[in-house]
N, C-alpha and C positions, 0 to 999 in steps of 0.2 A: 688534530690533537686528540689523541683519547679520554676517552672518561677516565674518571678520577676511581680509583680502587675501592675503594671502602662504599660507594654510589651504583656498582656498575648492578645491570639489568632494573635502573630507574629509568625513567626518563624525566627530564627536566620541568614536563607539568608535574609527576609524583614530587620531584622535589619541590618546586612552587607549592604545590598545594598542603606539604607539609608546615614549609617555614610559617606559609600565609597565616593557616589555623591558628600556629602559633604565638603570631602579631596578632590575630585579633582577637585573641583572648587574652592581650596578657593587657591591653590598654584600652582606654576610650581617649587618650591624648592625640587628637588632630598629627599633634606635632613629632609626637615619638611613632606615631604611624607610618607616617610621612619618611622618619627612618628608617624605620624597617623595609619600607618597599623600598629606599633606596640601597640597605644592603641586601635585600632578598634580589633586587634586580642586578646590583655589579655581580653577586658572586655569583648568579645564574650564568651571567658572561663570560667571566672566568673561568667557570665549570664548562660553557661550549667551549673554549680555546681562545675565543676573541681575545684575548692577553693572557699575561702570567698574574698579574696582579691588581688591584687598586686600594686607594689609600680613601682614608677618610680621617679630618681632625675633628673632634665634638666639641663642643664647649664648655669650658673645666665645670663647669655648675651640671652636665652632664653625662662627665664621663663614665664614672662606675654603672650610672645603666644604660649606657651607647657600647662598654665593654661585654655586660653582660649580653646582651641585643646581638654585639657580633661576634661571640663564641657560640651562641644556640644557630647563628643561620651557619655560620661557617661547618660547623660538626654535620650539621644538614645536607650541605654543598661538599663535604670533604675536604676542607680547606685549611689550612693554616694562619695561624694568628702573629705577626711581630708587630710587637707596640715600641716606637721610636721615638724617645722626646729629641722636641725641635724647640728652640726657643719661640715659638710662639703654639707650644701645648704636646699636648702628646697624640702621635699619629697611628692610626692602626694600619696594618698593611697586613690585610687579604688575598691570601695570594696559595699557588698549585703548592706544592711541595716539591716539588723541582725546582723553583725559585728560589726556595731558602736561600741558597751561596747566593744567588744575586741580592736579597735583600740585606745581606747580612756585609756585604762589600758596600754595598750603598751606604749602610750607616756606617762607615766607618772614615765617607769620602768630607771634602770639608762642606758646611752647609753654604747652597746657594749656590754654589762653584757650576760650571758650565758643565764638568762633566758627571756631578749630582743629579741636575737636568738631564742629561740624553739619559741616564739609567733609569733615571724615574719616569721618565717620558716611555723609555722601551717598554719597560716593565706593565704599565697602564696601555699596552697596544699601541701609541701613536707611532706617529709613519715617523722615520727617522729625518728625513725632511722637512716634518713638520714640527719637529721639538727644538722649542724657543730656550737656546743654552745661557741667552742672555738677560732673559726676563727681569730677573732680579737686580745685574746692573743698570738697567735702564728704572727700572723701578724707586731705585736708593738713590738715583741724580735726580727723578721728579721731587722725591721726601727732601733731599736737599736743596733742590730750589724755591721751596715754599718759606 
């Protein structure tokens, strides 16, 4: 997959070491650290090609600065931002811009439905194989048997 247009003649340590500086001047929070390397790390991956996309949900006590967090690394990485609510919070989805049509059919599929799963499975690289379309059925019969 090629680089991303608005990145190209980087390389992926120039981009790391940009987003990096970034995180570690804007915090001393262990914990807002800790997300930062993990969006500076997925959209590194999605910027090598390893997928089109990954999601992340923060926790409403932290979303306006997990949003702000992932438009500075995304703009960094070249990337695109869709924030999806889901009945359990709002989802950011990270992803090429060639995705957009894929992210944008996804939200529109019903939530939880098996084939919600395989798009969001593809989308985040998993092997098709390997994407569990049922997860959530089996999930809703354990919460019901308790």
């Amino acid at each position: 997959m090629p680089s991303l247009s608005n990145v190209s003649g980087k390389t992926c340590t120039d981009l790391f070491d940009e987003a990096v500086a970034i995180a570690y001047h804007s915090t001393a929070d262990p914990v807002a650290l800790i997300s930062w390397g993990h969006l500076i790390g997925q959209s590194e991956k999605v910027w090598l090609g390893a997928c089109d996309a990954f999601m992340c949900r923060p926790p409403a006590t932290d979303g306006e600065e997990f949003r702000r967090r992932a438009i500075l690394v995304a703009n960094i990485y070249g990337l695109q931002i869709a924030p999806l609510s889901t009945s359990r919070g709002i989802e950011y989805w990270l992803h090429r811009p060639s995705a957009h049509k894929q992210i944008e059919e996804m939200a529109e599929m019903a939530p939880n439905a098996p084939g919600t799963h395989r798009a969001r499975g593809l989308l985040c690289g998993i092997p098709p194989s390997s994407i569990d379309t049922k997860y959530h059925q089996r999930y809703e019969d354990c919460e019901a048997g308790q």
